[in-house]
N, C-alpha and C positions, 0 to 999 in steps of 0.2 A: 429410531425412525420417527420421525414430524408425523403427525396427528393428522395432516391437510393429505401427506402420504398415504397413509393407512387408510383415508377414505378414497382416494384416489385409484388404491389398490382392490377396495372393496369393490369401486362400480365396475373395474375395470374385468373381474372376476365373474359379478352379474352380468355380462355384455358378455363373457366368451361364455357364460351358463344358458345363453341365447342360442349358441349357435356362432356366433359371427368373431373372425380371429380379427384380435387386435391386440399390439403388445403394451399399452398403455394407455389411459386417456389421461387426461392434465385440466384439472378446472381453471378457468378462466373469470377472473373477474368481470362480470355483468356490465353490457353495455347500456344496458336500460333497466334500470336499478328498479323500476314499476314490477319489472317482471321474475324477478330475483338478485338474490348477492351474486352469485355463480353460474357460468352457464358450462352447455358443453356444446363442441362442433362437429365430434366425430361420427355424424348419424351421414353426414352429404359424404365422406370416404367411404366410409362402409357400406353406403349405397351406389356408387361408383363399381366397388370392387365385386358386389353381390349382385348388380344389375336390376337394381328395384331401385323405388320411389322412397326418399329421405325422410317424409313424414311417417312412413310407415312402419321404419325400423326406428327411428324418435318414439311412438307408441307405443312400441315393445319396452323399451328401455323405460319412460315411465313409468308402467304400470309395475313395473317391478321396482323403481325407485322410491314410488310412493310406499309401499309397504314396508321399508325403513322408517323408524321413527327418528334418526337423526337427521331425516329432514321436509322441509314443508314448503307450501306452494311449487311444486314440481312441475311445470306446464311447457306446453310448446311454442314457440313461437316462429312463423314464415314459413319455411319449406322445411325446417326442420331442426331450429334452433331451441336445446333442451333448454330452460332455463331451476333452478332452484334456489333455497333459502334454508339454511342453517336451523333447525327448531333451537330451540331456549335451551333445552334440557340437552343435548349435544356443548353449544358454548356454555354452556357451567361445568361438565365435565373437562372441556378444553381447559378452562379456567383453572380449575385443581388440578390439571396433569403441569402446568406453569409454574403453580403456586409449589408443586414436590419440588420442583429444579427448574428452570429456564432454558435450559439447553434441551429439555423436551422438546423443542419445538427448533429442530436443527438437525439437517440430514447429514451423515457423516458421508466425508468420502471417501474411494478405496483410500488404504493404507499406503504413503509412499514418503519415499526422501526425497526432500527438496533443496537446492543452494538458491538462494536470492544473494543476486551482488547487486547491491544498490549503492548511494551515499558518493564514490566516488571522489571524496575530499586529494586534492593535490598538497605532498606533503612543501611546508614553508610559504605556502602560501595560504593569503586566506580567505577563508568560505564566504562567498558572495550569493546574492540572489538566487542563480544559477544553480546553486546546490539545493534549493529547497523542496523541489519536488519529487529530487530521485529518494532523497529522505524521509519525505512524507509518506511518497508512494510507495516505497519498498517496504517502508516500516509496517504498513497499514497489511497489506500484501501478507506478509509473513504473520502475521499476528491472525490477518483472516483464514488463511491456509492451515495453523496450529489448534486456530477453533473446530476447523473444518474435519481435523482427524491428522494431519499430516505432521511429521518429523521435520524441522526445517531448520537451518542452518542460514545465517546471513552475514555476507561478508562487506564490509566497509571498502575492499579493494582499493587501497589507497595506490597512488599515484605518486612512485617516486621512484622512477628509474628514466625520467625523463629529464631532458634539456633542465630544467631547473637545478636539480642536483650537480651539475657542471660549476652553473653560475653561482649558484651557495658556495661552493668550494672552493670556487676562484675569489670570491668576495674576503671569503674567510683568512685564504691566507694570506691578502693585501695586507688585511686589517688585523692580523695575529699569528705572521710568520715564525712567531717562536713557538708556535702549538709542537708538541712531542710530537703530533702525527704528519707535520712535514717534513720532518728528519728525515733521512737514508735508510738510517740503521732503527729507523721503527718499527717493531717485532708485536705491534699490539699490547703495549703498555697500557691501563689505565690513564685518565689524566680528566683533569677538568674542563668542562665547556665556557668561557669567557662570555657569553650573551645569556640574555633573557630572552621570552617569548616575546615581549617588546620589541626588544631590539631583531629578533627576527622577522617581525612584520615590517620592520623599514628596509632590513639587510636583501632581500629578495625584491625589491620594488628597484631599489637601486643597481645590484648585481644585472636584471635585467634590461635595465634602460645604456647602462656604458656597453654592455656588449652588442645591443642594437646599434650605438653609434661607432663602435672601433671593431670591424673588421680582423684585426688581429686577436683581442679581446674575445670576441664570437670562435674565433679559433679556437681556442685555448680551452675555453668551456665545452666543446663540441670534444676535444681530446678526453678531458677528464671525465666527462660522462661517462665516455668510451671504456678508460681504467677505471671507473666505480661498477661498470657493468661487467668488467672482465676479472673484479675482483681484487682491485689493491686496496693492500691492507690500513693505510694512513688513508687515503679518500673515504674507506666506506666505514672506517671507523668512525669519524669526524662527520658524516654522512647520515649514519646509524644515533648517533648522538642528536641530532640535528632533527633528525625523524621522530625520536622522543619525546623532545620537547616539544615541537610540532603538535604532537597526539595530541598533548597536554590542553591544548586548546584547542583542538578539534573536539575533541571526546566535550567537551562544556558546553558547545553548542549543540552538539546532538543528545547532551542529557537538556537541555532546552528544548531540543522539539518532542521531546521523550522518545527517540531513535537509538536501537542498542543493537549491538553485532556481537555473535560469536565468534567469529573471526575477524581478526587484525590484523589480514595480511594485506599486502599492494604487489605492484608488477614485480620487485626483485625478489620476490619469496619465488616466481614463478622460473626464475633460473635456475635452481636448480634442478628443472628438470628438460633445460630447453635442449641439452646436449643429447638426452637419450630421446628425447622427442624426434631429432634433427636426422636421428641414425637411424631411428624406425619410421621416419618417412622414407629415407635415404633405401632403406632395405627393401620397402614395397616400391622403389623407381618411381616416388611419388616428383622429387626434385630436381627441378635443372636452375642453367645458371642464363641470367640476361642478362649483358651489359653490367658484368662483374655482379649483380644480385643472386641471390639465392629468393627462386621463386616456387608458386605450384599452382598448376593450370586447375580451375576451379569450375569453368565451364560444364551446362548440362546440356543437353537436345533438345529439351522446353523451354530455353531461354529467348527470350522475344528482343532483348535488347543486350549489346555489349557485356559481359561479367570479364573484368581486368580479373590477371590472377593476382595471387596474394604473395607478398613480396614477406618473406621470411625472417632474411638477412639483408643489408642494405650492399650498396657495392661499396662502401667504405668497413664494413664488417661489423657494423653492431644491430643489435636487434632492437625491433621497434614493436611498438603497439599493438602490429597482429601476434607477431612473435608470442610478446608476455599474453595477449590473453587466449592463444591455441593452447602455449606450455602452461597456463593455469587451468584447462578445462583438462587437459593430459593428468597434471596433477592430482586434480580432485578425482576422476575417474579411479586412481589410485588409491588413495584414500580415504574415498568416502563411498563411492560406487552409487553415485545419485539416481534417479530414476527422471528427476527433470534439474533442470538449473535454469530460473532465469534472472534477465537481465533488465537493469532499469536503468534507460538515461535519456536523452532527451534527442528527439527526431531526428536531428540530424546525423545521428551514428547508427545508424541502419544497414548502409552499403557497407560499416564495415563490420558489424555484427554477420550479417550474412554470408559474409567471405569468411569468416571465422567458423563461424559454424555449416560452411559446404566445406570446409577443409576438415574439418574432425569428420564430419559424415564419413566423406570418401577416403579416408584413411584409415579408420574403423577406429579412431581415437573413441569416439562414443558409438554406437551399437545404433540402430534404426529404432531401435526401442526405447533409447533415452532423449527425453525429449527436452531440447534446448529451446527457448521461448526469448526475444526481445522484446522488449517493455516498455515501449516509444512515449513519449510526453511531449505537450507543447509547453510552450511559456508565458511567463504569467509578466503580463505589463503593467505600466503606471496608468494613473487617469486620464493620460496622452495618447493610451495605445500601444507605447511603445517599450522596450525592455526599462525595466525598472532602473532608474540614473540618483546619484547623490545630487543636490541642488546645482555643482560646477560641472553637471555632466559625465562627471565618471560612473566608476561601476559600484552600485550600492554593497557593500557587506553583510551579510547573513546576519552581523549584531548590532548594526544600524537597525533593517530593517523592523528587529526584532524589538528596539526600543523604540522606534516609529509609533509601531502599532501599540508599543505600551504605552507611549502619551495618552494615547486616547482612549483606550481603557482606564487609564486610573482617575479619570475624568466622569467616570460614570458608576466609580466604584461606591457602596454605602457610606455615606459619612458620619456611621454610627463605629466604621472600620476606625481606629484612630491610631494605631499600634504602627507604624513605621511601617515596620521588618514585614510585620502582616500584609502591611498593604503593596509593597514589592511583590514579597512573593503572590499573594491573590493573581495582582494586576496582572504581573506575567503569564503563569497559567490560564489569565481570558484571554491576553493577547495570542499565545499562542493556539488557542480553541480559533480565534479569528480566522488566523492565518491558515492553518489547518484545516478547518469547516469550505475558506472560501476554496482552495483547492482542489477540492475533493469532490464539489460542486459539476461542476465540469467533466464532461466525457473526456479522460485524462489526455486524449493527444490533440485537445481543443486548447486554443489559444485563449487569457480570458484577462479580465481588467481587475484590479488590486484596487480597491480605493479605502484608507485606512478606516476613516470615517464611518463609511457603509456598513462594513463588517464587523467594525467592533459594537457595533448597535447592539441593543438588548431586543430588539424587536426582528420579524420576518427571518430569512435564511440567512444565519450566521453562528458561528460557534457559540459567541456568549449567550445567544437566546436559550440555546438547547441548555447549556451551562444554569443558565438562573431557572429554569425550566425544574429542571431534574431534582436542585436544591429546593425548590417549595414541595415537589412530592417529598422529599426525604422531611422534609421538615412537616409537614403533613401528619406522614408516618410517628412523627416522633411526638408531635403534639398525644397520636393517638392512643400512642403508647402510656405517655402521663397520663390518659385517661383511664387508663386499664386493660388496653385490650392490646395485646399480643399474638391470640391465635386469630386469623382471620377465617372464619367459616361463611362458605358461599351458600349461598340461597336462592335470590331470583336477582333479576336484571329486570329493568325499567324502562326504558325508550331505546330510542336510536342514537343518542350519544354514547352510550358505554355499549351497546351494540357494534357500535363503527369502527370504536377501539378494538373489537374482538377481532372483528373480518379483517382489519388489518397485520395484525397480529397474526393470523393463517395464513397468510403472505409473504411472513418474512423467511422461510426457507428457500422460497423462488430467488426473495430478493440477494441472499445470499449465494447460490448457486451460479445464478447469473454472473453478478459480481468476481466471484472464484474464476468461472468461465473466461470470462472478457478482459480482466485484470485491471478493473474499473472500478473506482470507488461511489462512481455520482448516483448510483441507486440505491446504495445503503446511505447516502446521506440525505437525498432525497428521502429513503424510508421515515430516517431518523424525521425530518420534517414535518411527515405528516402524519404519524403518531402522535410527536408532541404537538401539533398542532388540535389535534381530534383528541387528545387529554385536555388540553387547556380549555378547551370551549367547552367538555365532557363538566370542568372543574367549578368553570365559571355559574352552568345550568343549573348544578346541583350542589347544596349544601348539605355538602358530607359528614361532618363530624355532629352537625345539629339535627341529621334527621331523627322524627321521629320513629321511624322503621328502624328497627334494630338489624333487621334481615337482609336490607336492603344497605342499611351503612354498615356491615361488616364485608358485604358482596364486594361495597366499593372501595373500601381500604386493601382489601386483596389484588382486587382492577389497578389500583393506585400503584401496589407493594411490584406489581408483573409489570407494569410498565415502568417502572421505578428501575427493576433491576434488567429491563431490556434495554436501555436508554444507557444505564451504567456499561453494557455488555459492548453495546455499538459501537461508541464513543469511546471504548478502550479500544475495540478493534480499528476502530481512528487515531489513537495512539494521540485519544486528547485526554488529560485526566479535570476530573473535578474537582474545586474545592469544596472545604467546608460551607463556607461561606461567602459572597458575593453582598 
């Protein structure tokens, strides 16, 4: 339990040792900092509910606050607004419970399993702008849920049971009719794949543009989907092959954003369960047929506007989108028995997330108790406004943009770096802190503007600030280390800059609660902000390593070492990593 908790829980003990029931109180950061760091509000409820005057049960609660020594200036302010101030000797304590572990300072949550499907890459094609936020946000997501105490599992749920797998196949055997797997009599042999991951990025750009112009073409592809989905053995061998190599290049850019999945699966893993799905709707008379579909009425009594049902089976007989992802929640419920599962993608798939998950409710595919969550995101535009474009106007690449952003980092990297290899790799981990930082910015279903330049800046809110940030404390640390000093013993604290750093610091359990809650990253990066912000100017005020207070600079290499290793802590749960050096 967080340190801000346990006080929280103290007053909240003294207040019902009063007399008056109340099942929590919550400090609040002070809105008039004159009057204290923290205040509290709960004396105008409690006077509501008890039928007395606010300042009078405010008086009670002081007088008994004050006689805590971990804390000072305890006073009232207005009708009954408590305010107080943290004494010295409470944040030195806070300080050393930091300095045992960091994660002291971090409330766990109950205990649960959780599936995050994010990332949503389509296989044979390639990863565009479009993919960067379910990647980021997912990644970030799972990483803060695992700090948080939680079991979590995340799927990549790739994308290849759709209309493209047609069009690959049909391309394929234009352009390599002697494959083993277009034969008759092909029983799943082995055999080699004739392209590269190259040629796979031209083969699907192509494949889709001739079946847009030839009608009969669009045919053909709309068949063989059909027999990939129903299971022939040369299409889904050739298919499956195709998906491999796919990975191959997919998996590269998501160890570029430092994004990692437990599972590998996409919509065709979900087939095998779509037939016993289909019979256990079929059994509860959950299914009828419209106009040759296989559908299920989804409709509640609280619905205020139209809910279409959700269509199953198409009336040409293949399954689609809601299909794979009902039979993939059916699946998992099987094998893994989650207690939530959610999902990350971007706004406009909402209507059909919600049909997907009124159809498991009411089916009893998941239990009222398992809780399914959509993870909505806006998108991130160019400095036009609009969705991010390649200079001819098309759709930018996830590894364009990705070297975008690295132009302009490596522009600002130290030109004491002179090492090639070095400076690649460096420059790429800022640009990706860039792009990353700027994203995370933003209340995640807020639309926001990318401008490379902005962001790769060493100064104000951006990744590489906190990046070069975090590198002078470790360097700091390590300077102090050559001096000799390894154990950091705390003593006293000096003004209001390392003061400011602590109260912040008591905040970060909110901040992450919150975050968990909302599924929102922009208050932990905003934390992150203003922390390093309230270090830097803490850094600037005070010459640490030459004081002559021995008490006073070892206090502050430990202040240095906690914020050091919170900034480290964030910034992973951002899923940006640090270099050495900058």
């Amino acid at each position: 339990m967080s340190i801000i908790k346990n006080v929280e829980n103290d007053i909240t003990k003294t207040i019902q040792n009063l007399g008056y029931e109340i099942p929590r109180i919550i400090l609040q950061p002070s809105r008039c900092r004159e009057l204290g760091e923290f205040q509290i509000n709960d004396a105008f409820t409690l006077a509501k509910e008890n039928h007395c005057n606010p300042r009078e049960i405010a008086e009670k609660i002081v007088t008994e606050l004050e006689k805590d020594n971990r804390f000072v200036n305890v006073n009232i302010a207005g009708a009954g607004f408590i305010n107080l101030s943290f004494s010295e000797s409470f944040y030195l304590d806070f300080l050393k419970e930091l300095q045992k572990d960091i994660k002291n300072n971090i409330d766990m949550e109950p205990k649960k399993k959780i599936i995050i499907d994010y990332g949503g890459a389509n296989v044979a094609k390639i990863l565009h702008v479009g993919h960067l936020r379910s990647a980021n946000i997912g990644e970030a997501l799972k990483r803060l849920a695992r700090l948080l105490g939680a079991e979590v599992l995340g799927d990549v749920h790739l994308g290849d049971s759709g209309l493209q797998s047609g069009m690959v196949v049909s391309e394929m055997q234009r352009r390599y009719p002697e494959l083993d797997c277009f034969k008759e009599t092909y029983q799943g042999e082995e055999f080699s794949l004739p392209i590269t991951s190259e040629d796979l990025s031209v083969i699907y750009p192509e494949a889709s543009k001739k079946a847009k112009e030839d009608e009969e073409r669009m045919k053909e592809c709309q068949e063989i989907t059909f027999q990939i989905q129903k299971g022939h053995v040369g299409y889904n061998a050739l298919w499956n092959k195709i998906k491999d190599l796919s990975i191959i290049e997919i998996k590269k850019i998501y160890n570029d954003l430092n994004a990692s999945f437990e599972l590998w699966e996409g919509e065709l893993d979900s087939f095998a369960y779509i037939e016993d799905m289909l019979a256990y709707l079929n059994e509860k008379k959950l299914l009828e047929i419209s106009e040759g579909a296989t559908i299920m009425d989804i409709k509640e009594e609280t619905d205020k506007k139209e809910m279409p049902p959700i269509i199953l089976v198409n009336s040409k007989g293949s399954y689609i989108y809601e299909t794979t992802d009902l039979a993939t929640i059916y699946g998992r419920m099987k094998r893994f028995s989650p207690d939530e599962m959610w999902y990350v993608a971007d706004s406009r798939q909402e209507l059909h997330f919600e049909q997907v998950f009124r159809a498991s409710r009411k089916s009893g595919i998941t239990s009222r108790d398992t809780k399914l969550e959509y993870i909505g995101f806006g998108t991130m535009n160019g400095p036009d406004g609009k969705p991010f474009k390649t200079r001819d106007g098309g759709v930018m690449t996830l590894r364009d943009l990705i070297n975008l952003v690295n132009e302009e980092t490596r522009k600002r990297l130290n030109p004491l770096i002179t090492d090639e290899e070095e400076q690649k790799e460096i420059s790429k981990m800022i640009a990706i802190s860039a792009l990353k930082y700027a994203d995370f910015l933003p209340y995640r279903t807020t639309d926001y503007i990318f401008e490379p330049s902005k962001f790769a800046d060493l100064e104000g809110k951006t990744g590489p600030y906190h990046l070069y940030s975090t590198i002078r404390m470790k360097s700091l640390l390590k300077k102090a280390e050559n001096l000799g000093y390894k154990d950091y013993s705390i003593h006293k604290l000096k003004n209001e800059a390392d003061k400011s750093i602590m109260e912040l610091l008591l905040t970060l359990p909110k901040v992450l609660k919150k975050s968990y809650d909302v599924k929102s990253l922009n208050d932990i990066a905003e934390f992150l902000y203003k922390l390093t912000s309230a270090y830097n100017k803490f850094y600037s005020e005070n010459h640490i390593l030459t004081s002559k207070d021995e008490d006073l600079k070892t206090t502050w290499l430990a202040l240095t070492e906690v914020v050091y290793k919170t900034n480290l802590l964030l910034l992973d749960v951002l899923g940006i990593r640090v270099p050495e050096k900058m």
